[in-house]
N, C-alpha and C positions, 0 to 999 in steps of 0.2 A: 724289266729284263732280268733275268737271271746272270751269278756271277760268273756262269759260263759263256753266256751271250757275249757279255762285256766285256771276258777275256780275248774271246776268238774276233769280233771287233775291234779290238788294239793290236792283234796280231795283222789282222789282215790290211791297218795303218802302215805294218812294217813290212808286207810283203810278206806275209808270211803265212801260208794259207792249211798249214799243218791244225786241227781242230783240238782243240782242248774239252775235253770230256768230262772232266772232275776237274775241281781246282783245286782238289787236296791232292792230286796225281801228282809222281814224281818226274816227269818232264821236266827237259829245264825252262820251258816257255813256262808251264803253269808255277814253277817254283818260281820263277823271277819277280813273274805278276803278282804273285801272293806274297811277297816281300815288300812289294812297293805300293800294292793296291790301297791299303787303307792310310799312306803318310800320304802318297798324292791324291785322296777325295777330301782327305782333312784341309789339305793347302786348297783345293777349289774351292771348296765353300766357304773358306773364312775369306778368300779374295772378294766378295761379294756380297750385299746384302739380299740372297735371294730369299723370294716371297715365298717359293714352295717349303723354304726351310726357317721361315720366318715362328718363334714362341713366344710367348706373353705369360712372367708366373710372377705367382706373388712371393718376395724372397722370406726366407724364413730369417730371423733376428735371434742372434746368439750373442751378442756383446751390443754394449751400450749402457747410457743411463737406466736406471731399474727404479722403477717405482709399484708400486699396487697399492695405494689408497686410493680411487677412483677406478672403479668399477667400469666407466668409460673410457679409462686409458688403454692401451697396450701392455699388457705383463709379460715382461723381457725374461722370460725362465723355460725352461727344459726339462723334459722328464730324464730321469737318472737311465745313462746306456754303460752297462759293466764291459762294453767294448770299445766306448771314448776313453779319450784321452781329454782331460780338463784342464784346465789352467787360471792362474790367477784371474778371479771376475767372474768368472764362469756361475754360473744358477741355475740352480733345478730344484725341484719340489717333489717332497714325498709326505704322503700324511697329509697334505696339504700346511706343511711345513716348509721355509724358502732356506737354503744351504748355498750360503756361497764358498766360493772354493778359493783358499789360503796360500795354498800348496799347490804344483803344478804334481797330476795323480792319473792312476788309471788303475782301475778294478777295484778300486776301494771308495764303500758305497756311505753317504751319510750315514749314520750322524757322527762317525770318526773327526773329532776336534784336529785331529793333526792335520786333516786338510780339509774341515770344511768346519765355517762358524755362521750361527744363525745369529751374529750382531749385525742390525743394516748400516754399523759402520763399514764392516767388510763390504756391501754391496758397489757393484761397479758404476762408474762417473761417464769413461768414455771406452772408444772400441782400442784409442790409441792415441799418442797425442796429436795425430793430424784429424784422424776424423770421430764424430759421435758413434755411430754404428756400423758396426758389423754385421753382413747378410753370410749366410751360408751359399755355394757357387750352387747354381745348379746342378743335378748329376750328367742331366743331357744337352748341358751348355758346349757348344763349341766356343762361341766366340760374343761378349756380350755386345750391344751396339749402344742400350743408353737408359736410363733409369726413365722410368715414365713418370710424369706429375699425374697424381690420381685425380680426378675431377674437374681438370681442367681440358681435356680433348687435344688432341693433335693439332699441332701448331705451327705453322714455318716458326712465327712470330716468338714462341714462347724460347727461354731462355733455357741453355744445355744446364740439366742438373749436374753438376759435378759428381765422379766418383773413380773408382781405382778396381782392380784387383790386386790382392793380396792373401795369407794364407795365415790358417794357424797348427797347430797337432793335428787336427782331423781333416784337414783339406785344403780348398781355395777357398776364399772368403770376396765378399763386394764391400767394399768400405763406399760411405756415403756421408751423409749430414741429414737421410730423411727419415723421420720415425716409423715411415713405413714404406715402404719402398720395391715395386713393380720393375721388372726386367721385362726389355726385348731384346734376344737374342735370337744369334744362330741355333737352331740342333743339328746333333748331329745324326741322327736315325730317323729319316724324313721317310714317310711310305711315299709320296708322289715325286721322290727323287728322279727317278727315271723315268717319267713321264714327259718332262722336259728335253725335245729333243736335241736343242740348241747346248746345252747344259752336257747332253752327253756325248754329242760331238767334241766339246772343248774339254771334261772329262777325261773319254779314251785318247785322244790324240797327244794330251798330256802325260799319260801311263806310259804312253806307248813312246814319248818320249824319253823320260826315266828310263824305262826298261831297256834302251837302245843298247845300250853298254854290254848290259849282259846277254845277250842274243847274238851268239854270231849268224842267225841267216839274215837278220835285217837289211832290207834292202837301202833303208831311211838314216841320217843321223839325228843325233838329239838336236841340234840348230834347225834342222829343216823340220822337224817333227811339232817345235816347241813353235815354228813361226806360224805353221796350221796349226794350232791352237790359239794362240794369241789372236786370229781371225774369227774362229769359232768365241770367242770369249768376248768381243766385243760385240758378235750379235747376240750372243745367249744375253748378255747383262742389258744390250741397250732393248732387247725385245722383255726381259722382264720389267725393266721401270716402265714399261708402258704399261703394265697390269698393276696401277694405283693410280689415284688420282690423289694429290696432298693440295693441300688448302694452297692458290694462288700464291706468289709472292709478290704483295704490295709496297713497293718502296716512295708512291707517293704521296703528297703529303694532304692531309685531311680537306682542306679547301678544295683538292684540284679533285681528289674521291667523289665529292658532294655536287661538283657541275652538272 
């Protein structure tokens, strides 16, 4: 659906059968919705772990232990961006030379000693002292749901890897404890967004709750608006966990498995 469809759709939740044309039009319907349109899609989808909005990336490692003498390991370094911001620990290579950063810096590029020494005494230990590593957030993370174990496959049974968001100069960051480490997350620029009807039901009824305030033809209030919704939201959610299947949960015990 177009964000014209979806406006005149929350409209017509509230009674209001006036058509919105553009929604960069200066009406007060389309200025309303265009205020609140993108804070309440952002609160839908992080309510939920939908599948249509479901991503799998591998994070990128900006902090942590740093080694490079095996060739098989992971090399915890970065190429130099004269538009970061660095900070102590920080590594990047040029010349195929490793520079770690001394000085917290920005725009000033190796081999300047005043913020960056190529002793691997300077080289960094941890991301912080609660966790080893630090991942960079994704750009199209809404919301993360849980670090994957690589190799081992989906699991009731398997054990939650621990981990946090937190941030540094250039952004959010995922602290963990894994040397390499896989995100499942929400996104937030889903192309089969709207394809879910159920999803957009509880969606515009939510908008159109929001927006009650500032409408006066509204025929609806935000209590009655937000209660159709909350209807729509338990079928959208409980008709999407039908679309997976996860491994059984077995809680008994290996003898009574084996009968």
């Amino acid at each position: 659906m177009t964000p014209e469809q979806i406006a005149n759709t929350t409209l017509l939740h509230l009674g209001i059968t006036l058509e919105i044309v553009d929604v960069d039009e200066l009406t007060p319907e389309a200025t309303v919705i265009r205020r609140l349109y993108d804070h309440v899609l952002r609160g839908c989808l992080r309510r939920h772990p939908w599948s249509f909005a479901t991503k799998y990336a591998d994070l990128t490692l900006v902090r942590g232990p740093f080694w490079d003498t095996d060739p098989s390991e992971l090399v915890l370094v970065q190429a130099y961006d004269a538009d970061a911001s660095y900070v102590i620990g920080d590594v990047v290579r040029q010349a195929s030379v490793n520079y770690y950063c001394i000085l917290p810096v920005s725009g000033t590029a190796p081999p300047d000693a005043t913020y960056w020494s190529t002793d691997a005494a300077d080289a960094p230990s941890y991301a912080n002292g609660d966790w080893m590593y630090g991942y960079r957030y994704p750009s199209d993370c809404l919301k993360g749901r849980r670090i994957v174990d690589d190799g081992i496959g989906r699991s009731d049974h398997e054990p939650e890897i621990p981990w946090r968001r937190g941030r540094d100069e250039n952004g959010l960051l995922i602290y963990t404890n894994r040397p390499a480490a896989t995100l499942e997350y929400t996104m937030l620029d889903c192309i089969d967004l709207w394809t879910d009807d159920l999803f957009l039901a509880y969606f515009t009824w939510t908008l159109a709750g929001e927006c009650c305030p500032g409408l006066e033809k509204a025929q609806k209030t935000k209590a009655e608006c937000m209660q159709i919704a909350e209807v729509w939201y338990r079928r959208a959610g409980g008709s999407d966990m039908t679309e997976q299947q996860q491994e059984p949960e077995d809680n008994d015990a290996e003898w009574i498995r084996k009968r």
